[in-house]
N, C-alpha and C positions, 0 to 999 in steps of 0.2 A: 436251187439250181446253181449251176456253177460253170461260168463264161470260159472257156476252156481258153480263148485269145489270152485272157486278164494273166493266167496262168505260167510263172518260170520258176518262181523262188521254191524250188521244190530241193530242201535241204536232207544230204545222207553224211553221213560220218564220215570224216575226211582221214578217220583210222582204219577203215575196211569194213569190216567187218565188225559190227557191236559185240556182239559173244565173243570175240575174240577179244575184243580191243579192252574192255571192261577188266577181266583178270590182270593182265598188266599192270593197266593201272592201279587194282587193287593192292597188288605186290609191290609197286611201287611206290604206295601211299603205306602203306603196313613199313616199309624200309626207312619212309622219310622218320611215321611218325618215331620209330626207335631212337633216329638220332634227335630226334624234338626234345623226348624225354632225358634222353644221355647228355643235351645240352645242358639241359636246366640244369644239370651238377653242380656246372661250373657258370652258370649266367643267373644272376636273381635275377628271378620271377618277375619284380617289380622294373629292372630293366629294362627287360626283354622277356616274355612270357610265353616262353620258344612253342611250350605243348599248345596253348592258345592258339598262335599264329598256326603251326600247322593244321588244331582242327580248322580253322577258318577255311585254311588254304582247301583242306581235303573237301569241306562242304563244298566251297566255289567250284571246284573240279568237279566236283561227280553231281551238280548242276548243270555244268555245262554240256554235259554227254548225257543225261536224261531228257531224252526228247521227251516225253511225256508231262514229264514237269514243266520242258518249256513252253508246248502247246500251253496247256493253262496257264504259264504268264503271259503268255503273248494272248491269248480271248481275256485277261484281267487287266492285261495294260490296255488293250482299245476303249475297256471301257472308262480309264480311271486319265487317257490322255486326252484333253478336250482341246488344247491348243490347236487353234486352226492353224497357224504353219508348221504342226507337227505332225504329219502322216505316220499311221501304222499299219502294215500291212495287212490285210483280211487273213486271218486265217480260217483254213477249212478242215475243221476238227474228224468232218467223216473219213477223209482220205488220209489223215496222219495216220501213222501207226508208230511203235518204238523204235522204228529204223528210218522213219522218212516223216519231214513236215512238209505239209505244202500251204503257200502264200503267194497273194499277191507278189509279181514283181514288181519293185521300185525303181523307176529308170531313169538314170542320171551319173552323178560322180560320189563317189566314198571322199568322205572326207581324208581318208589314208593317202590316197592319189593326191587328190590337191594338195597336199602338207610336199608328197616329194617333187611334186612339180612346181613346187611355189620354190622351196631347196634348193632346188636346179636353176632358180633365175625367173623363173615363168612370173607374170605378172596375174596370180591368180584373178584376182579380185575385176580385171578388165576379162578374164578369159570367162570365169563364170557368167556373168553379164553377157557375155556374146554371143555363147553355146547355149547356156539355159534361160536366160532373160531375167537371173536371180541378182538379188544384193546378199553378197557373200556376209557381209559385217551384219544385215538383219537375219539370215539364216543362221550365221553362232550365236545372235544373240536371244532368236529364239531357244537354243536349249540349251543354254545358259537359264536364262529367265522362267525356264521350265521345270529344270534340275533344281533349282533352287527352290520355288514356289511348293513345288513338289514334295521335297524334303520335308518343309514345312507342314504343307497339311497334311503329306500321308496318302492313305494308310501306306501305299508304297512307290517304291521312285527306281527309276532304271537302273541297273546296279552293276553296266557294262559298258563304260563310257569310252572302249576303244574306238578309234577313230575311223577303222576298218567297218564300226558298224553306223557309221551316219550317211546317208545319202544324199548329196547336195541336189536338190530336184528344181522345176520349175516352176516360176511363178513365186519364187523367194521360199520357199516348201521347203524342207530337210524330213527324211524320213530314217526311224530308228528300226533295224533287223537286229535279231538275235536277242531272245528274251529267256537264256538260259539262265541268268541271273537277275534277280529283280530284290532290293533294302530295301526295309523299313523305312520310314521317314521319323524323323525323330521324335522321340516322349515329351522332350521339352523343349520345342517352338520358341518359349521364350529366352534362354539362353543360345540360342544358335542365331535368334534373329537380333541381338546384345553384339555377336562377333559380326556378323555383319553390317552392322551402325558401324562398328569402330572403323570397319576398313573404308565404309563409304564417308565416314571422316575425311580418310587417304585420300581418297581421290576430289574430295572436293575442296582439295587443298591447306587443309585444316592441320592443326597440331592434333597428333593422337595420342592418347593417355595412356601411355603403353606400359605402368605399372596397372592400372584397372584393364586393360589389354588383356595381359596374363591371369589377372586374376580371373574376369572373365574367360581367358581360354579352359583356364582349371576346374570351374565352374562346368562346360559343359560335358567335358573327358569326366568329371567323378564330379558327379551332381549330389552322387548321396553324401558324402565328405562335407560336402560345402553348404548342405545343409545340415549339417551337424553343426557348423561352425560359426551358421547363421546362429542357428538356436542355443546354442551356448553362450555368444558373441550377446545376446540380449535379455539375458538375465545379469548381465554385470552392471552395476550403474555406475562407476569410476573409471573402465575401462572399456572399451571398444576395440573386439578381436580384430573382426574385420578390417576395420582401420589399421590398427597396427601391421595387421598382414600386407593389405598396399603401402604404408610406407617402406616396410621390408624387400619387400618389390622395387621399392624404387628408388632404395639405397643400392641394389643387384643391378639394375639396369643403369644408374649414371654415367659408371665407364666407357659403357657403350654408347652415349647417345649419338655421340657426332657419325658414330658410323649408321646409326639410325636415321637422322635426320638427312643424311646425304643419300639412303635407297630412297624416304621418302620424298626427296624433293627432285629426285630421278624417275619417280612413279615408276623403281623396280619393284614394289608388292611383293617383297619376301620379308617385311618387318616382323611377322610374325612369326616364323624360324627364327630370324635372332636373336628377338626377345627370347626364345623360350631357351633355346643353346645358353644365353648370355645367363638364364638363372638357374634352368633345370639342370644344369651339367650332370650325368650320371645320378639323374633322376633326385636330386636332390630335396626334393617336395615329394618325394614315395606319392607322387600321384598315379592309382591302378586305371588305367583308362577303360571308358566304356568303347567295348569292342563296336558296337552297331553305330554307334557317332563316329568312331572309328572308319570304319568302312566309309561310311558318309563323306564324311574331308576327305577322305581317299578318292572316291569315284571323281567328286566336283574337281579337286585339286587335277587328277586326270584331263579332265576335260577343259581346262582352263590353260591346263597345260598347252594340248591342240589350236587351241585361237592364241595362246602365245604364239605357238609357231607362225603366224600369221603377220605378229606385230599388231594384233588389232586387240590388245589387253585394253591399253589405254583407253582407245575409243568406245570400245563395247561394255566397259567393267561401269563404268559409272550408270550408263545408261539402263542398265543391270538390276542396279543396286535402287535405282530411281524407281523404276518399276513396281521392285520389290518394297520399298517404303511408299510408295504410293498402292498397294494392296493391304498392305498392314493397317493403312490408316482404315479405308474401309474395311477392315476386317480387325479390331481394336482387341476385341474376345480372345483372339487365337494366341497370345503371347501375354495377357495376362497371369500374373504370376500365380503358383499353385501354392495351395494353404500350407503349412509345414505339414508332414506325418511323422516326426519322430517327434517320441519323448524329449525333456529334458535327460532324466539318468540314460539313453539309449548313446544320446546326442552325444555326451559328457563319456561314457566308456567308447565310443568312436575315436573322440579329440586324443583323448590320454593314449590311445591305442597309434592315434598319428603321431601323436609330438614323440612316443618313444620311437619311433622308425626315423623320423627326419632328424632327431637329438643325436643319438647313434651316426646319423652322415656328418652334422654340422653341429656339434653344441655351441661353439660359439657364436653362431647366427641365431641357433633356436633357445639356448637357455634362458636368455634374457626374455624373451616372448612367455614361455613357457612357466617362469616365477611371477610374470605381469599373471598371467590366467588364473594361476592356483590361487596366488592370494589375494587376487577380486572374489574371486567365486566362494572362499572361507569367508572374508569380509560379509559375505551378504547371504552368507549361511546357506549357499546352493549349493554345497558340495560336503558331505561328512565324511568319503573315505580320502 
């Protein structure tokens, strides 16, 4: 049965007409992808991986205009979000149909609203308090702590973190609308939950080791890479890849520190754009990134964005990050590291396949590296071509 009072979120295409609207777009996505492809001409792949981005783009778009698909994220998300200050709307799968959802309505404020009346001067944080009887800083920090939790275990995590679809409700409650997009959470938990130590470093006032920083960012963009480089790195017994890699790191980043250590002792929390500017310039470590961890730091970074706008990083981010290292401990399993799966020879035609792409940008950074590898790995007879 269905409370017909409960009843407003009843969502239609803000394009008109779906049959109509859908061919546009298709024409429009057929036109992008042309220039996607005519890019690549002139932009490596490994830059910028134009066709990539566009399919992304084209899947997120014709997501977002498939009610049917969103209907089923939205009955998949209720079951998979348990956070009690995270509301999700009921949906009523009898009454959808491909042109109309219907949902509970959420009643309260969009986080979109509060951001430009906070802009304007508005002292949000006393006004939410007044009108809904919430605490604004425990409301972003529930989907913070959620977003992130989330990624972690899977199987999937809201993957539409505009600020237009949070609900500031009552009783300290935020509620998420619009489940046309829903990511994965990540394959490997244990590197994402590595980038996240390093920043709660950051905030806990600590020095961060921002050549292991990088390495670990590297780490979880091209995981298969850096397990190639594990498994090679330990079959030499004179030398240590790995290691040389972070010192190489952190011969790249010296120049930079004083301007690192002045974001971090400002708790501006962009250390990790400059590291990676300061050594990847033009992609200079041909690292191919994984598109779906991709998205990931995309959506969170969005959303951290929004409580930026608040000024309430500072406050919310550790508290965050606390949370989240206090789940991990009880949950020890989740971030254990995973057994290698490649070969050595697999491992070994990977490394040679990198070092010729980054030799090519930089031989003077990478030859030296690259004569250390060949003649440990002949020394100890792991390599005969």
């Amino acid at each position: 049965d269905v409370d017909k009072n409960s009843i407003a979120g009843i969502q239609t295409t803000r394009l008109g007409n779906r049959h109509k609207a859908e061919p546009v777009l298709e024409t429009d996505l057929r036109n992008l992808g042309v220039l996607a492809r005519a890019g690549q001409v002139v932009i490596r792949a490994d830059l910028v991986n134009t066709v990539q981005v566009y399919r992304d783009y084209k899947d997120t778009v014709m997501q977002e205009v498939d009610y049917i698909t969103e209907v089923e994220n939205a009955l998949r998300m209720s079951e998979l979000i348990t956070d009690e200050n995270i509301v999700v709307p009921t949906t009523y799968k009898q009454l959808c149909t491909s042109e109309l959802i219907v949902q509970d309505y959420l009643e309260g404020m969009t986080v979109s609203e509060a951001l430009n009346r906070n802009e304007a001067g508005e002292n949000m944080i006393q006004t939410i308090q007044n009108q809904l009887g919430s605490d604004l800083s425990e409301q972003l920090g529930s989907l913070g702590y959620y977003f992130m939790r989330a990624s972690l275990v899977g199987p999937y995590v809201y993957g539409d973190p505009h600020p237009g679809n949070f609900v500031l409700m009552r009783d300290s409650k935020v509620g998420i609308i619009d489940y046309g997009v829903i990511l994965p959470g990540t394959a490997r938990p244990d590197h994402l939950y590595k980038l996240w130590s390093n920043e709660r470093v950051v905030w806990d006032g600590e020095q961060i080791d921002y050549a292991q920083h990088v390495v670990d960012m590297f780490r979880f963009y091209n995981a298969r890479l850096f397990e190639a480089l594990d498994r090679v790195s330990k079959e030499m017994k004179e030398f240590n890849l790995m290691d040389e890699f972070k010192d190489m790191m952190a011969r790249l980043i010296e120049p930079h520190r004083e301007k690192l250590d002045t974001h971090q002792k400002h708790g501006k929390g962009s250390q990790a754009q400059i590291v990676v500017n300061s050594v990847n310039g033009d992609n200079r470590f041909a690292i191919e990134i994984d598109e779906k961890n991709a998205r990931l730091a995309r959506a969170r970074a969005q959303l951290w964005n929004s409580i930026g706008g608040f000024n309430l990083t500072e406050s919310i981010s550790p508290v965050v990050h606390k949370k989240i290292q206090n789940f991990i401990e009880s949950h020890p399993s989740m971030i254990s590291p995973k057994e290698p799966s490649i070969g050595l020879e697999e491992a070994t035609g990977m490394v040679y396949d990198w070092f010729n792409k980054v030799y090519e940008r930089d031989p003077l950074l990478f030859g030296p590296l690259f004569a250390k590898m060949r003649e440990s790995l002949h020394k100890d007879a792991k390599l005969t071509t």
